[in-house]
C-alpha positions as CSV (number, residue, x, y, z in Angstrom):
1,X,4.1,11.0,-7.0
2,X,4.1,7.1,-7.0
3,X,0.0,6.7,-7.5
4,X,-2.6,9.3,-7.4
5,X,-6.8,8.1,-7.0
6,X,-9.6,10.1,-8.3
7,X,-12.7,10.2,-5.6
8,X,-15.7,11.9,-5.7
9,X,-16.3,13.5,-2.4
10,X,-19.9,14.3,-3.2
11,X,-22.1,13.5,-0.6
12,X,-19.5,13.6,2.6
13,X,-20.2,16.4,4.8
14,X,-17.4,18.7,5.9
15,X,-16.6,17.0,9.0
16,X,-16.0,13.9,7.1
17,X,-14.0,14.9,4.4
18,X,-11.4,16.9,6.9
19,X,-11.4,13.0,8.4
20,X,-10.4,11.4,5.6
21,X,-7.9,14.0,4.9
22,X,-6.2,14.1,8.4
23,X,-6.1,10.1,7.7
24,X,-4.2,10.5,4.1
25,X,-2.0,13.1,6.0
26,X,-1.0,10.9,8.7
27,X,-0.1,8.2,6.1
28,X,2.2,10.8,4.0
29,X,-0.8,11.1,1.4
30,X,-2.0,14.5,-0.2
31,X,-5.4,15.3,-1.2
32,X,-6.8,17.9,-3.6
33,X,-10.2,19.4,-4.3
34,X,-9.5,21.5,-7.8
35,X,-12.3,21.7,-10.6
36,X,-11.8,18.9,-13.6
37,X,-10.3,21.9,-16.1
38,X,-7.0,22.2,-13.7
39,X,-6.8,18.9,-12.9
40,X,-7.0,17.9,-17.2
41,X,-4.5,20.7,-17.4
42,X,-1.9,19.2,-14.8
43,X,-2.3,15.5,-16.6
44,X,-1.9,17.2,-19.9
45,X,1.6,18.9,-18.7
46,X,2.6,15.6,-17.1
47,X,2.3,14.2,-20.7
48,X,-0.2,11.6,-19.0
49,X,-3.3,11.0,-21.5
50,X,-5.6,8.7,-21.9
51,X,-8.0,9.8,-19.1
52,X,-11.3,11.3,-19.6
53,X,-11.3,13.6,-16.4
54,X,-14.1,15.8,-17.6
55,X,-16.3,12.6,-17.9
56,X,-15.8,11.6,-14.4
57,X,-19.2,12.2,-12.2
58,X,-18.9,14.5,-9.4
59,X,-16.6,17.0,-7.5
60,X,-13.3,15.1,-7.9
61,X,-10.0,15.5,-5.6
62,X,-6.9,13.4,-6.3
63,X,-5.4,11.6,-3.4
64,X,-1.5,11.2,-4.6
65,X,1.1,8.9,-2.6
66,X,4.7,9.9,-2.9
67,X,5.7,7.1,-0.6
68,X,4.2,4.2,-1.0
69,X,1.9,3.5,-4.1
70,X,-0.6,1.3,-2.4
71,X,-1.4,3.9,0.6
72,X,-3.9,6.8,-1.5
73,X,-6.0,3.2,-2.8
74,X,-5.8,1.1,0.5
75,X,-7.0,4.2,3.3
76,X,-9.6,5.3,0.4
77,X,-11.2,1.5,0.3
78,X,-11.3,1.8,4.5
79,X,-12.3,4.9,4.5
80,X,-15.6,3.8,2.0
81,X,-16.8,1.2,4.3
82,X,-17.8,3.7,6.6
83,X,-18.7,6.3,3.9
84,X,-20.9,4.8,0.9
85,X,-21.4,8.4,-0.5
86,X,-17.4,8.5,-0.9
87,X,-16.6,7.0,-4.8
88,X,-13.4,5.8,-5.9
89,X,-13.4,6.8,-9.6
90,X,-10.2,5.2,-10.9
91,X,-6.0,6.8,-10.5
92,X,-2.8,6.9,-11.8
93,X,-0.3,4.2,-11.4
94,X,3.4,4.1,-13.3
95,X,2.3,7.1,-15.5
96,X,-0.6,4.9,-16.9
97,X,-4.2,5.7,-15.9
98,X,-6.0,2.7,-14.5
99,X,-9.7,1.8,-13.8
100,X,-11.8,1.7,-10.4
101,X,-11.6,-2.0,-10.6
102,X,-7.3,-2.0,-10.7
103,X,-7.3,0.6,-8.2
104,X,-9.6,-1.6,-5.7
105,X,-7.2,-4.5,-6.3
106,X,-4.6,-2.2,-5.5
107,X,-6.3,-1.5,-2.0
108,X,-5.7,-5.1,-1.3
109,X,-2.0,-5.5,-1.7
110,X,-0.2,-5.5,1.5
111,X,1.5,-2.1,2.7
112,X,4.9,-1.8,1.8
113,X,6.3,-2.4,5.3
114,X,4.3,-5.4,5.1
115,X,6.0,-6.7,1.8
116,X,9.4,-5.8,3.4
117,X,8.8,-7.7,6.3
118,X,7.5,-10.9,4.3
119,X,10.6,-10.3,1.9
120,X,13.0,-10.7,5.0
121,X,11.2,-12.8,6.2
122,X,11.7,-15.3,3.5
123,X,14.9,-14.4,3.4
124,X,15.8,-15.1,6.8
125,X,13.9,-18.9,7.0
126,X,16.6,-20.8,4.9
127,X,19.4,-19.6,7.5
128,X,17.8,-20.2,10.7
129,X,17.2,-23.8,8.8
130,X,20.7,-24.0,8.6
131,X,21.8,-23.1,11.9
132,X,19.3,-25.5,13.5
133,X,21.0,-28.2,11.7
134,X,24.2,-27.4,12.5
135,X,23.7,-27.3,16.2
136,X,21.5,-30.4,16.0
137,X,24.7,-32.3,15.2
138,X,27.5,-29.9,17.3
139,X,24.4,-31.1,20.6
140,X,24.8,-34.9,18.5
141,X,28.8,-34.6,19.2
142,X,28.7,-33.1,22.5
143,X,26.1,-35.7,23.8
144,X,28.7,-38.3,22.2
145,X,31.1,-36.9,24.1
146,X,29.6,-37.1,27.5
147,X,28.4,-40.7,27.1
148,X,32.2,-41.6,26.3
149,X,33.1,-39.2,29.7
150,X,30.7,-40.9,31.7
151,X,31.4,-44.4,30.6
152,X,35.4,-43.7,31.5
153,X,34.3,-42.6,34.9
C-alpha cells in the first residue's frame, strides 16, 4: 500500500458506511473494519511502530491506497462534509505514521492525474513559446516577401 487512514466509523449507519466504501472502491481504495488487536498485529509485522492503535477512540477501519497516496485522505475529507459523525483519526504515509492534521493536508494535494497534467503542462509551455516565435518571424519573411512581389508587379 502507498497510504493507509485510520477513521472511526462510529456513528454512520449501515447505509452510509456501504457509501463511502462503494466510493473508495470506485477510486481503487480498500477499506477494513478489523478490531484494534489485529490491526496492532498487522503494523507490528510490517515493522511499522510508533502508533498507539489501541489508544485511538472508536471502531476503527483502515482505508489503504495502493495507487495513489492522496486518494484514501482526499474521498475521506469529502466524504466528512456530509458525515460529521465520520472521524479521520490519523494514517500511514511512507512507512511513517502521521497525525490527523498531516493527513487533512494530505486531502488537499491535488490527485495524481492532476499533478501529471500540471507537470506536462509546464513542460509543454516553453515549447509552444518557441514555436510561436519561430513562425512570428517565418509570417515576418513571408510578409517580406510578398511586399517585394507586389512592389515588382
Amino acid at each position: 500500500m502507498k497510504s493507509a487512514v485510520f477513521i472511526n466509523y462510529s456513528g454512520l449507519n449501515v447505509k452510509s458506511f456501504e457509501n463511502l466504501r462503494q466510493l473508495l472502491r470506485d477510486e481503487e481504495v480498500e477499506c477494513n473494519v478489523a478490531k484494534k488487536t489485529l490491526i496492532k498485529r498487522a503494523l507490528d509485522e510490517a515493522k511499522l511502530s510508533g502508533m498507539d492503535i489501541k489508544g485511538l477512540d472508536g471502531q476503527i477501519a483502515v482505508a489503504m491506497g495502493f495507487k495513489d497516496e492522496v486518494a484514501p485522505a482526499r474521498i475521506l475529507k469529502k466524504f466528512q462534509k456530509d458525515n460529521v459523525t465520520l472521524q479521520i483519526l490519523g494514517g500511514i504515509l511512507e512507512g511513517s505514521y502521521i497525525e490527523q492534521a498531516k493527513v487533512m493536508e494530505l486531502a488537499n494535494l491535488p490527485s495524481r492525474e492532476q499533478l501529471l497534467a500540471q507537470f506536462v503542462g509546464s513542460l509543454r509551455a516553453p515549447l509552444v513559446g518557441i514555436v510561436n516565435v519561430l513562425q512570428g518571424n517565418m509570417r515576418g519573411f513571408i510578409n517580406a516577401l510578398n511586399a517585394i512581389k507586389e512592389q515588382k508587379a
